[in-house]
C-alpha positions as CSV (number, residue, x, y, z in Angstrom):
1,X,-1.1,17.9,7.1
2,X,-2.5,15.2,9.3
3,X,-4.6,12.7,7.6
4,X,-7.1,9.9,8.6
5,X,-6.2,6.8,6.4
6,X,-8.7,4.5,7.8
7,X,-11.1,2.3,5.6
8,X,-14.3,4.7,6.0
9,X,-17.4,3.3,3.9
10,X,-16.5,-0.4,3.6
11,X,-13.8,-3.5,3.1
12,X,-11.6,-3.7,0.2
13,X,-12.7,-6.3,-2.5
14,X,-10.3,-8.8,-3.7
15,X,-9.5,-6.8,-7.1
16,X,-8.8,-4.0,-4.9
17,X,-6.0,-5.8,-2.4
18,X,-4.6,-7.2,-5.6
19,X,-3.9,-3.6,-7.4
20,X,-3.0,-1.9,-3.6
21,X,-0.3,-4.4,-3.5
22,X,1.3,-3.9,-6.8
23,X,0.7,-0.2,-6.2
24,X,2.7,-0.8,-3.1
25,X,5.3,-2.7,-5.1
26,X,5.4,0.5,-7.1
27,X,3.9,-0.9,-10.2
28,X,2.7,1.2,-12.9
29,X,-0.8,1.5,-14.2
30,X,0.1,-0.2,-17.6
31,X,2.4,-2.9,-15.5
32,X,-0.4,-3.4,-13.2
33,X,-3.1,-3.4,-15.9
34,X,-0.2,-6.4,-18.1
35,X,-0.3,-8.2,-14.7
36,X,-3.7,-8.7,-14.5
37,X,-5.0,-8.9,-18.0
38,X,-7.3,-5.3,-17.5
39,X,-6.7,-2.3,-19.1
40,X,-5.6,0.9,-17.6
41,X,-8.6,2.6,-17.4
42,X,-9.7,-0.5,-15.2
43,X,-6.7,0.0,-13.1
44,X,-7.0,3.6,-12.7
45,X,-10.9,3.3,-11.7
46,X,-9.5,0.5,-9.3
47,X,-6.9,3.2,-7.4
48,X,-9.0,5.9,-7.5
49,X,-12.2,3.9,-5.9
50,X,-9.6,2.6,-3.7
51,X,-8.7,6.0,-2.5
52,X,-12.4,6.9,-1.9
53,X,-12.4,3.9,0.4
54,X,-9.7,5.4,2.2
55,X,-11.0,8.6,2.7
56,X,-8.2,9.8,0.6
57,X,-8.7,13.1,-2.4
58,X,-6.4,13.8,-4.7
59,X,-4.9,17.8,-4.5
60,X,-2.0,19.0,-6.0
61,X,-0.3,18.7,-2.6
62,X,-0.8,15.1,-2.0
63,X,0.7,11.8,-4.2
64,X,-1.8,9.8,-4.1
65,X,-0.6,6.7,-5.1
66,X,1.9,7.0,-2.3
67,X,-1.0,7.7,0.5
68,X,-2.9,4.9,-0.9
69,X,0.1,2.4,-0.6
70,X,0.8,3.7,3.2
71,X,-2.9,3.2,4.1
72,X,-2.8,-0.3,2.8
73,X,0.2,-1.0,4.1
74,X,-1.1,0.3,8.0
75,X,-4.4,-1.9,7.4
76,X,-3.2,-4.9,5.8
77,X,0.6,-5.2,6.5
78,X,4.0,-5.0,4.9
79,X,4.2,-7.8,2.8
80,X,4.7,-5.4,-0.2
81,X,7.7,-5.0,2.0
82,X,8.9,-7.9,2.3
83,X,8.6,-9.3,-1.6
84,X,11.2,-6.7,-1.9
85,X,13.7,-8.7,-0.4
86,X,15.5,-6.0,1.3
87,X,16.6,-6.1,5.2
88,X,14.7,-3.4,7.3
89,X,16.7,-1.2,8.9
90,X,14.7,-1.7,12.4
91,X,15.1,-5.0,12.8
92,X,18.0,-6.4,14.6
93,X,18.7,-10.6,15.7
94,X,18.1,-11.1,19.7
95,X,20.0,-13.3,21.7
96,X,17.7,-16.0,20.8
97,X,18.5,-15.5,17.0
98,X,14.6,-13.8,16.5
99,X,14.3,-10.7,14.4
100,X,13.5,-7.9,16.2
101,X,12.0,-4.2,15.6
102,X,14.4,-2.3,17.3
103,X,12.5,0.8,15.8
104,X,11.3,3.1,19.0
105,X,7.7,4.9,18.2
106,X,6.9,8.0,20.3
């Protein structure tokens, strides 16, 4: 199923940014909620309003903490990513010692 995981109605507020990305660091609810001194019901209000912003409804096809993270991640970048501290596997050095995505999109 294709899906349109553009912000629709309006910019994410800071709150919002700050839960996506330790959604996309694959925090918890109750880690995110420790993390931030909320509790989970504030967290979980947070993703799902989140979600709305996306466009994006929860069925029992769809994860949607995982859609969330990848629409975050296509707006606002990887750095979820890169806290990781794991190579990419598309990126390669060039010959003037530059990381480079070697990844090929069609």
């Amino acid at each position: 199923m294709v899906r349109d995981i553009t912000i629709s109605t309006r910019e994410l507020t800071p709150f919002e940014k700050l839960v996506l990305e330790l959604v996309c660091e694959g925090k918890s609810n109750a880690v995110i909620a420790t993390q931030t001194s909320h509790n989970e019901k504030v967290i979980e209000n947070t993703v799902s309003r989140s979600a709305q912003v996306y466009g994006i409804k929860s069925d029992p096809e769809t994860n949607l903490r995982v859609l969330l993270a990848l629409a975050y991640r296509t707006h606002y970048g990887d750095q979820a990513f890169d806290k990781l501290d794991m190579p990419c596997g598309h990126f390669e050095i060039g010959p003037d010692g530059q990381s480079t995505c070697n990844r090929h999109v069609e």
